[in-house]
C-alpha distance (Angstrom), angle and dihedral (degrees) to the residues before:
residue distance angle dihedral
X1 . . .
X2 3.30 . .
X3 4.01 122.2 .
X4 3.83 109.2 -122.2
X5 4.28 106.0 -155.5
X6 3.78 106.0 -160.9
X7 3.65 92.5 176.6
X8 3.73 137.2 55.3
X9 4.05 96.8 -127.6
X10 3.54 88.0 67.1
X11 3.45 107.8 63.0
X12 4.55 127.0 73.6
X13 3.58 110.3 -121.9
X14 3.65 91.1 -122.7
X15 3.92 79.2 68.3
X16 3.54 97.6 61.7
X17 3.90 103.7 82.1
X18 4.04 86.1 52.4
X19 3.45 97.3 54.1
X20 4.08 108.9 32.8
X21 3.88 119.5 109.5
X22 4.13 113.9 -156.1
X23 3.86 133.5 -161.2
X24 3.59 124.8 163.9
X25 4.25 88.8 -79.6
X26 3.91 88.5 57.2
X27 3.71 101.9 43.6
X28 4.40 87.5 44.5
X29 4.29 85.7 46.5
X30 3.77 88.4 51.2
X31 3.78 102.3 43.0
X32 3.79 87.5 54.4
X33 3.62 92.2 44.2
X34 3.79 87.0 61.0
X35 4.17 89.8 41.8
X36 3.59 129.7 102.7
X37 3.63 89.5 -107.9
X38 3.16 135.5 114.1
X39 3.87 106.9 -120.5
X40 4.37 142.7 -170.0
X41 3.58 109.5 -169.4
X42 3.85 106.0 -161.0
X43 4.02 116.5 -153.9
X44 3.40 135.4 135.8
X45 4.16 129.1 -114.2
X46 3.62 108.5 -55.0
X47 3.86 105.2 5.2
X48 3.89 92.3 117.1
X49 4.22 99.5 -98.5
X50 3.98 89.6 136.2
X51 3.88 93.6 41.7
X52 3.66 97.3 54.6
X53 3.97 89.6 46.2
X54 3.78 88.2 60.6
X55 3.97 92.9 36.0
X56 3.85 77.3 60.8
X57 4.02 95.7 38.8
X58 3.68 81.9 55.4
X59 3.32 102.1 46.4
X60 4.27 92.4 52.5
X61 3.74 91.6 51.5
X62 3.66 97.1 54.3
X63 3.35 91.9 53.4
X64 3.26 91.9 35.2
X65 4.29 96.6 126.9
X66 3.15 98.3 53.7
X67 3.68 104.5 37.3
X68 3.94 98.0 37.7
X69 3.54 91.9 -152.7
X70 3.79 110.2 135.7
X71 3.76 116.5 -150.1
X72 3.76 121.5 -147.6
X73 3.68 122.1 -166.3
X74 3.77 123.0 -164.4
X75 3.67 133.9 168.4
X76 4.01 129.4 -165.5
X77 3.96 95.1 -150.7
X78 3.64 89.8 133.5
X79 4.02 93.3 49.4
X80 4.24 84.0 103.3
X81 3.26 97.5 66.9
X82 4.33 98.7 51.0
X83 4.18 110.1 113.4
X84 3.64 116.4 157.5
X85 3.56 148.6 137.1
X86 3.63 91.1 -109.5
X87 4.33 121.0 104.9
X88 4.16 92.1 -147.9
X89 3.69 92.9 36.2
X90 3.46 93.2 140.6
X91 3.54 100.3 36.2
X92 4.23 87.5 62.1
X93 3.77 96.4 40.9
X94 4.39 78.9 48.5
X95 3.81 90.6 52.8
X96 3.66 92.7 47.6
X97 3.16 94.0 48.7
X98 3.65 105.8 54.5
X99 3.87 92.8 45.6
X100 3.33 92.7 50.0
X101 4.21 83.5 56.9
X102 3.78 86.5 43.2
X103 3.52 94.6 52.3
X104 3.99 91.3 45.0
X105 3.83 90.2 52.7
X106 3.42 105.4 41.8
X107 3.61 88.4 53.6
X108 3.96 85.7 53.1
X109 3.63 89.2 71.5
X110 3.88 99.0 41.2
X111 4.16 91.0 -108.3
X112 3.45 118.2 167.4
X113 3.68 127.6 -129.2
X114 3.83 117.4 -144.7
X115 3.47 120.7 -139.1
X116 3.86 91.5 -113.4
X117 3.18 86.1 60.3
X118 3.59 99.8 44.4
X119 3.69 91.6 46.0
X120 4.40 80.9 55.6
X121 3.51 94.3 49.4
X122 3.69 91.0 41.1
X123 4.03 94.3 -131.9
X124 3.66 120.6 127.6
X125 4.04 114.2 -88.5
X126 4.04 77.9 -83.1
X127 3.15 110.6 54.1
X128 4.22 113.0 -120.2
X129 4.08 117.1 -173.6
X130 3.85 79.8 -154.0
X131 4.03 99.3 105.4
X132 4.34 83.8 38.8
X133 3.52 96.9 48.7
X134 3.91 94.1 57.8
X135 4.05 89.4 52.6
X136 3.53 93.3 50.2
X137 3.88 99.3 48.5
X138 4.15 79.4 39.3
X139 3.78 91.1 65.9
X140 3.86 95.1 28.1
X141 4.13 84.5 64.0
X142 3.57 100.8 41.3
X143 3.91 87.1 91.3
X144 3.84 84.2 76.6
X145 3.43 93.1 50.3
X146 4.20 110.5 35.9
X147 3.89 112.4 -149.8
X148 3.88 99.5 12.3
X149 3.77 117.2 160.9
X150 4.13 113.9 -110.0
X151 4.08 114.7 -162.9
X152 4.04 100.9 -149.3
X153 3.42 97.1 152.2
X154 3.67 84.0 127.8
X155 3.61 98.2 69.8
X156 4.17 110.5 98.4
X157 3.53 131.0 -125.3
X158 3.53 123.0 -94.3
X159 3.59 96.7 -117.0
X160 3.85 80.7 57.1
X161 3.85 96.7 47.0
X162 4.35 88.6 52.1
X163 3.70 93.4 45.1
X164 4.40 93.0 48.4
X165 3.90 88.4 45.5
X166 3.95 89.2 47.7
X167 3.54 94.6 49.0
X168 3.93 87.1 45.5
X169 3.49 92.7 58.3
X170 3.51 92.1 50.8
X171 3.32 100.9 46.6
X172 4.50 96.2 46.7
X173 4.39 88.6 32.2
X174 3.77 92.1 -111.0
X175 3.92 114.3 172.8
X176 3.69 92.7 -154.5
X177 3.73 146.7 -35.3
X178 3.81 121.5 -123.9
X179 3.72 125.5 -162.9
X180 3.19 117.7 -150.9
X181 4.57 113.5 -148.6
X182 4.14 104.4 -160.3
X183 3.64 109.9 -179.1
X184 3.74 88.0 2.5
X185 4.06 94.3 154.9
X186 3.78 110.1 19.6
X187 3.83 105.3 126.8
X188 3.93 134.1 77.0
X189 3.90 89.9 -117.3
X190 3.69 102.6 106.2
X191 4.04 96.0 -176.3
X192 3.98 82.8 62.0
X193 3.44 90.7 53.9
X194 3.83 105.1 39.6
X195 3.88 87.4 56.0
X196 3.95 90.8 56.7
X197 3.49 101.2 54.6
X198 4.22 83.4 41.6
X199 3.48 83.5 64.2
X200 3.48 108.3 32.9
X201 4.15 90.1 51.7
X202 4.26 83.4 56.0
X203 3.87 97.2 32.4
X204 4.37 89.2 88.0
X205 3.59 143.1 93.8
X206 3.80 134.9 148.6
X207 3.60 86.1 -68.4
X208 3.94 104.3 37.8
X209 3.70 130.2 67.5
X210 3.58 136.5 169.8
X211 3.55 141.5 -150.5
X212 3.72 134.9 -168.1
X213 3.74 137.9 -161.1
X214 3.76 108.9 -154.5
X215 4.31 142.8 166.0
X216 3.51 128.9 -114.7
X217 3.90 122.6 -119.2
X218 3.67 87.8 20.3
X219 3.77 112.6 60.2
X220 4.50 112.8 101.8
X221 3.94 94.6 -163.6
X222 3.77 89.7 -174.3
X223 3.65 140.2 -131.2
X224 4.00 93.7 -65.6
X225 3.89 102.4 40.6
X226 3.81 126.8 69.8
X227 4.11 116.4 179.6
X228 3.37 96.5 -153.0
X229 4.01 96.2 50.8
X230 3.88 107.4 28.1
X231 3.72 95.9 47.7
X232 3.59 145.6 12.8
X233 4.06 112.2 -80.2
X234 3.50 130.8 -149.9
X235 3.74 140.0 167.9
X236 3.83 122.6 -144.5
X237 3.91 86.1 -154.0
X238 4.08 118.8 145.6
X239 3.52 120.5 -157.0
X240 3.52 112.3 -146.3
X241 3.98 92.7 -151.5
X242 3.79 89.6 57.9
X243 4.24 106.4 117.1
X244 3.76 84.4 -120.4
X245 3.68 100.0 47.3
X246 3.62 96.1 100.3
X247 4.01 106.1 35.8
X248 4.14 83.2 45.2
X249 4.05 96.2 56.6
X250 3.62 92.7 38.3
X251 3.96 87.8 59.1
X252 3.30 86.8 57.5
X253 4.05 95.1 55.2
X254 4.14 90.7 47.3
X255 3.46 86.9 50.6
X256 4.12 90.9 67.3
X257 3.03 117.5 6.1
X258 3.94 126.9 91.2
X259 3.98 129.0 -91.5
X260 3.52 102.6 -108.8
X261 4.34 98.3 44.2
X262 4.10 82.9 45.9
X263 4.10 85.5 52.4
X264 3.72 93.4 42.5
X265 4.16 88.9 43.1
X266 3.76 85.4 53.9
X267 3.83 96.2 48.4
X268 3.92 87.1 56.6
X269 3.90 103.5 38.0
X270 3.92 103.7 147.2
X271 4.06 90.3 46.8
X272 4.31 93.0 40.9
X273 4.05 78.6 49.8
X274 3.69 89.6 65.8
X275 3.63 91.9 62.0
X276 3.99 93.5 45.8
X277 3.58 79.1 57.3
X278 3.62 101.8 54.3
X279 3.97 91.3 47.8
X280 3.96 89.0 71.4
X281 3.86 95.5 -145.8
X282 3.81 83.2 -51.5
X283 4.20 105.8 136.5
X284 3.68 101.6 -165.3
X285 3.73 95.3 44.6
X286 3.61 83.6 54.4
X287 3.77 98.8 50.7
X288 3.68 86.9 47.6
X289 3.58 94.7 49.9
X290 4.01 91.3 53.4
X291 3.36 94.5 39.0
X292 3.94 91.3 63.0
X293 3.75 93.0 40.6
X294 3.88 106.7 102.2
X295 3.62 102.1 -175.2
X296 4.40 124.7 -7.7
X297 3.56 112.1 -108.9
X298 3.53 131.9 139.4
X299 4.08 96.1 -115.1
X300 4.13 83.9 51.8
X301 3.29 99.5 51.0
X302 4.07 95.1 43.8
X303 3.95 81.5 51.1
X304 3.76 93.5 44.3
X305 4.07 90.8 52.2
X306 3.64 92.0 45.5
X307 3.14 105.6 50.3
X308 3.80 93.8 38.0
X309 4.13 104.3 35.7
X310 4.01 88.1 39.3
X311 3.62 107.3 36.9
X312 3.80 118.1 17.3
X313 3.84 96.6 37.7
X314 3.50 91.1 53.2
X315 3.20 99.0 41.9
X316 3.64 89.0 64.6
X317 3.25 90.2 54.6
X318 3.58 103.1 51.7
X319 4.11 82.5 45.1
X320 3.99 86.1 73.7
X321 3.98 85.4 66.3
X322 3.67 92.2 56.0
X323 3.46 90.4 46.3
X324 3.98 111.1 51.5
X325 3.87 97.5 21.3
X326 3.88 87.6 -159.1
X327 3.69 87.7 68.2
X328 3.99 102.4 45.2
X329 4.23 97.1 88.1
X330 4.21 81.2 59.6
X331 3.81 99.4 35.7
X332 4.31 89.3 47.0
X333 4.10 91.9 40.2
X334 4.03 93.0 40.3
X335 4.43 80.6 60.0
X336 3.67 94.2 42.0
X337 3.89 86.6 50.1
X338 3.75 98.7 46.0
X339 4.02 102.0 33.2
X340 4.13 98.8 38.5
X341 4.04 100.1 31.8
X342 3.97 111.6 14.9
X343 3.75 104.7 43.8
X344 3.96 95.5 38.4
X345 3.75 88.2 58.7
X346 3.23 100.1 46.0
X347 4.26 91.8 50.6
X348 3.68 84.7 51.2
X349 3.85 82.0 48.9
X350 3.47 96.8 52.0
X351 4.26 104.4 36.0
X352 3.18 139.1 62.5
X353 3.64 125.5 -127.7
X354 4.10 85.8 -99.9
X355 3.46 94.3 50.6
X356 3.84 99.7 -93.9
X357 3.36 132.7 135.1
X358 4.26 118.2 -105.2
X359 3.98 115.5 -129.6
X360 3.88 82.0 -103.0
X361 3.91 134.9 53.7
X362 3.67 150.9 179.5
X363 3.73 156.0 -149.9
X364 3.95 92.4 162.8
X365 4.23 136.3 100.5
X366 3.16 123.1 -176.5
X367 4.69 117.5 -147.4
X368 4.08 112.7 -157.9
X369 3.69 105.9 -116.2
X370 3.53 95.4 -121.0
X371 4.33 94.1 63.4
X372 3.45 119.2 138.4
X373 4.13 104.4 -79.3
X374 3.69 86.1 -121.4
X375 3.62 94.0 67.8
X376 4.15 92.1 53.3
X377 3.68 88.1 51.3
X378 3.74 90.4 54.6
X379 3.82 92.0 46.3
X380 3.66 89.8 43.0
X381 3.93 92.3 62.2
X382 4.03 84.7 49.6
X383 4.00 85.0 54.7
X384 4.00 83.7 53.0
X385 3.72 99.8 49.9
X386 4.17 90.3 40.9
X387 3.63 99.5 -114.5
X388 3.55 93.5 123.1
X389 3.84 136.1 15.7
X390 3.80 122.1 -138.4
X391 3.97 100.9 -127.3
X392 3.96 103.1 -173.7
X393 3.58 140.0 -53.7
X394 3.58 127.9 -132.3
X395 4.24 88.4 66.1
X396 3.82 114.7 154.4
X397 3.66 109.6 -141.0
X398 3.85 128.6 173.4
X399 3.98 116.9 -6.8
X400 4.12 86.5 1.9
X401 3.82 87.8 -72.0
X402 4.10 99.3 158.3
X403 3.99 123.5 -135.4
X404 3.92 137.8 132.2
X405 3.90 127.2 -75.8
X406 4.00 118.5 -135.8
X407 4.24 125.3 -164.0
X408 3.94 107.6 -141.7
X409 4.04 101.9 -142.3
X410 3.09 105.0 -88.0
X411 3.90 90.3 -126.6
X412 3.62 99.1 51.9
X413 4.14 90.4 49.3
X414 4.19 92.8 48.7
X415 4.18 87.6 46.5
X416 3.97 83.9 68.9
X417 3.70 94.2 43.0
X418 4.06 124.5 82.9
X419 3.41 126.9 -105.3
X420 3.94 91.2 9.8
X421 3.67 95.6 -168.8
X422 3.66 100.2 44.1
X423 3.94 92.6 48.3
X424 3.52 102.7 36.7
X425 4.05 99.4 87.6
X426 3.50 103.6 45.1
X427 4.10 85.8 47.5
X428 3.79 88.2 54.5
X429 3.82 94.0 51.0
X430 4.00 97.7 54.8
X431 3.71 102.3 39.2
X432 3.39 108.2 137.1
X433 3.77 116.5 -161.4
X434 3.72 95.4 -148.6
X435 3.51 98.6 53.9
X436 3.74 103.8 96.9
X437 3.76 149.0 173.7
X438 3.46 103.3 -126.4
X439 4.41 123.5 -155.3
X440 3.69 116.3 -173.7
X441 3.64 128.0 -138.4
X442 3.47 96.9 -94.9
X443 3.78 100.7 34.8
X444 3.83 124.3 163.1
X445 3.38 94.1 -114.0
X446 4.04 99.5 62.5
X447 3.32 93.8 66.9
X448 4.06 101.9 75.2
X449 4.59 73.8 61.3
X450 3.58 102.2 39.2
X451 4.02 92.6 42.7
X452 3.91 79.4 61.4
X453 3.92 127.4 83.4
X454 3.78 105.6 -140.0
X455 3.73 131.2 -155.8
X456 3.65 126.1 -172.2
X457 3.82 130.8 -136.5
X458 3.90 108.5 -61.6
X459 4.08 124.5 -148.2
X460 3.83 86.6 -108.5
X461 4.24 97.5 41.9
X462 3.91 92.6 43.9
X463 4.08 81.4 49.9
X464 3.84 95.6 53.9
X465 3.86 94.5 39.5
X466 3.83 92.3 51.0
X467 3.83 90.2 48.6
X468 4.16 92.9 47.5
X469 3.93 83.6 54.8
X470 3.35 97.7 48.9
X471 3.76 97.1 52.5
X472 3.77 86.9 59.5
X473 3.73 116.8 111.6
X474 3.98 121.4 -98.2
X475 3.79 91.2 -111.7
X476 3.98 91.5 77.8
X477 3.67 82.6 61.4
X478 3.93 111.7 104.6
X479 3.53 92.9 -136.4
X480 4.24 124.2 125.8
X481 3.85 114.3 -78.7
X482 4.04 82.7 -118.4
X483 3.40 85.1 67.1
X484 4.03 101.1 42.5
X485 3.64 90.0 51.9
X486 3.93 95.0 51.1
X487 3.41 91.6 44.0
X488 4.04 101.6 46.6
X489 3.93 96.9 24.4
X490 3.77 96.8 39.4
X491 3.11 108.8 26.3
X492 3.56 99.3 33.1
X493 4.03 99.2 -135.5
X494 3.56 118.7 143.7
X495 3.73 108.0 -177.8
X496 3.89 142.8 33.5
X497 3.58 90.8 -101.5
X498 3.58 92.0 52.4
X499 4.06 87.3 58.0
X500 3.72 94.4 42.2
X501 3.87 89.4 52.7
X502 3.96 96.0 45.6
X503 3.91 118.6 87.2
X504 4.04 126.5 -131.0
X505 3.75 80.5 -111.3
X506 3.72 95.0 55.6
X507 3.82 86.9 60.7
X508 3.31 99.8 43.9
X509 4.01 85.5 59.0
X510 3.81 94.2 48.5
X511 4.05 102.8 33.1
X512 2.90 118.5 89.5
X513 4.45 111.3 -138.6
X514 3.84 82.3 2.4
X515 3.94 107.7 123.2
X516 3.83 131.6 156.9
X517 3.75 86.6 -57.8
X518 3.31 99.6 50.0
X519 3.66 103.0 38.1
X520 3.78 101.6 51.4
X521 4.17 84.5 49.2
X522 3.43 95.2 55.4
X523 3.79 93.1 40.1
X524 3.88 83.7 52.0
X525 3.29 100.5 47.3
X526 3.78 93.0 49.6
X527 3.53 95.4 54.4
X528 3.94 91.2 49.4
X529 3.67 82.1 59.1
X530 3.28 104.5 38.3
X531 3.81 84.3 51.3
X532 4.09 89.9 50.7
X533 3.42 89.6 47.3
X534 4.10 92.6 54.1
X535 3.39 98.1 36.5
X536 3.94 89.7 46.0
């Protein structure tokens, strides 16, 4: 059988080139990945962001000798788990960790450090990750101790850091280096975030480049950093009425899953297209979806897309409430809003009074710009979680009244529809992307969130909530059962903390066929969960 990998962490790099699927969006995301720019690739959970950074990791390290560009990959999993008494807390622990990946890689290939810059970086004149590796698991800890002290006055300055990774390239005839940012803005602790893209808008030179993987809805840029203008911007955003839509997901499916679901999946094209429909351009919904699928038949797929597009999605969603209590008014009105007021008017929109379809449909609603803030924070946390897309603002609607249009995933909209399977093509092929539901600035509906007085995640909440969910057991993880059973059975860990607090070499003791491989995989791809799972 066939092993499905939903998530990024899972899979060698050597398996990359095997198991990528490129369009025209892929092949432009990766040939700016590998540019001199600096870039933020926007995309929500699962749509492949962190894939095609390593696709494009992967791609500069094999031709590493003759392009001399040195690729460095860093990701801020971790970030969570930083609470300490120091302002740029998460700037330091960010510094130390991306030289301790410099130092790592450039060591790789056999470059040399000078003693200039050496001297710069403050590292002996060969470079250790000694002196970095006790800051890191410093700040990495101080979730178990709140407000501890950290001593990084070892770290350099940026001006320093620039000037040793010039003089580097100089000295070993490297073209560039590229960091690559995974995870780089994933939490609802906007300081954190602001003083990334601070220092990732400074942290460049002709050399040095940077690249970040972010969220939508839930990335603070700050005062001093705009995407659009200070770097290179792109959306991994499929459009499910784009001609290649289908043929393009469907790669992706033959590209992992077994023979005989690919033959059955074939058999059954128009009904399996319903479900590449529902994902919304979203690759590890869709692999998720299949996988689950036991045979394709209109009453199984309905099932599948109601239990799935009504239930577990927004279940997630409403998890993020439970979660960060300073969020739950938004997270519980943002589902009142969409599943009582939004998605009724657009079935109404879209059917007849007999139950068929009008010449014209629609998955879109469009807010007045001038809405009570509250009710873009709640729709931003929907943006997060997937269940809608943020289109464009700037839209006129009725009597040239301006606002911003939203897409409802397609999934979660046909859950609430009948017959989803039957209905769902001939809704695809006449949505019409200005036919909108349209909600005023002063609609009725605010008022249950402006009524409210609303308080955002404190230091001291976002503390307490991130200790509850680490106290949970590993089951709630999303990881394979291969995995759970190693992990509890094996290695005899029964909550996240557990993991969190149990080295790669710890499982390579206690695992059985788990090696270096192995162990730093499932380590990673715990921590990507784990950091899903806190982040929502």
């Amino acid at each position: 059988m066939a092993e499905i990998y939903f998530r990024t962490e899972n899979i060698r790099p050597e398996e990359l080139p095997n198991l990528i699927v490129k369009s025209q969006l892929e092949n432009e995301i990766i040939e700016s990945l590998k540019s001199n720019s600096n870039l933020i690739l926007e995309g929500s959970r699962g749509t492949g962001k962190s894939f095609l950074m390593k696709y494009a990791c992967y791609q500069l390290e094999q031709n590493f000798v003759l392009d001399r560009i040195l690729p460095v990959y860093v990701t801020f999993m971790a970030s969570t788990l930083i609470h300490t008494t120091d302002t740029f807390q998460f700037r330091n622990w960010m510094v130390a960790r991306s030289l301790r990946e410099l130092i790592k890689s450039s060591l790789k290939k056999g470059l040399v450090f000078s003693k200039y810059a050496s001297t710069l970086l403050n590292t002996e004149t060969t470079p250790e990750t000694n002196s970095l590796d006790t800051i890191i698991k410093a700040y990495e800890d101080s979730y178990k101790n709140p407000g501890v002290s950290i001593d990084a006055t070892s770290l350099p300055e940026l001006n320093d850091i620039i000037d040793a990774l010039n003089s580097l390239c100089e000295e070993n005839q490297i073209k560039g280096i590229y960091f690559f940012f995974d995870e780089a803005a994933h939490i609802f602790r906007p300081e954190q975030q602001r003083q990334f893209f601070t220092l990732f808008r400074d942290f460049r030179s002709p050399y040095v480049s940077s690249k970040a993987a972010v969220y939508p809805g839930v990335t603070h840029y700050g005062d001093t950093f705009e995407a659009i203008h200070d770097s290179v911007y792109k959306k991994l955003d499929r459009n499910i009425q784009d001609s290649v839509y289908l043929n393009f997901m469907n790669s992706m499916v033959e590209k992992q899953a077994d023979k005989s679901k690919i033959l059955i999946i074939n058999q059954n094209k128009e009904l399996y297209n319903t479900v590449i429909f529902c994902s919304n351009g979203n690759p590890r919904i869709l692999l998720k979806t299949t996988e689950r699928l036991q045979k394709i038949n209109t009453s199984e797929i309905d099932s599948l897309i109601r239990s799935f597009y009504r239930n577990e999605i927004w279940a997630e969603h409403t998890l993020l409430g439970d979660k960060f209590k300073g969020h739950k008014l938004l997270v519980d009105w943002g589902r009142k809003f969409l599943e009582d007021i939004v998605i009724p008017s657009l079935i109404k929109k879209n059917f007849n009074e007999d139950g068929t379809i009008k010449v014209e449909t629609s998955i879109y609603f469009w807010i007045h710009k001038d809405s009570p803030i509250q009710v873009s924070e709640a729709l931003r946390l929907l943006t997060y979680t997937g269940i809608i897309k943020k289109m464009e603002d700037g839209v006129k609607g009725t009597r040239s009244l301006i606002g911003t249009r939203y897409e409802v995933n397609y999934g979660v909209f046909l859950s609430q529809v009948n017959n989803p399977t039957r209905n769902s093509r001939e809704l695809i092929g006449k949505l019409q992307i200005n036919n909108f539901s349209e909600y005023g600035q002063n609609h009725s509906a605010y008022k249950d969130l402006t009524d409210k007085n609303i308080v955002l995640e404190d230091d001291e909440t976002l503390v307490a909530s991130i200790n509850n969910i680490l106290d949970k057991p590993i089951s709630t993880l999303d990881l394979s059962n291969w995995q759970k059973k190693k992990l509890i059975n094996q290695a005899g860990l029964s909550t996240i903390k557990e993991l969190i607090n149990t080295t790669e070499q710890t499982l390579i003791n206690k695992l059985e066929q788990v090696g270096v491989v192995r162990s730093r995989q499932m380590k990673n791809a715990a921590y990507a969960e784990l950091l899903e799972y806190i982040s929502g």
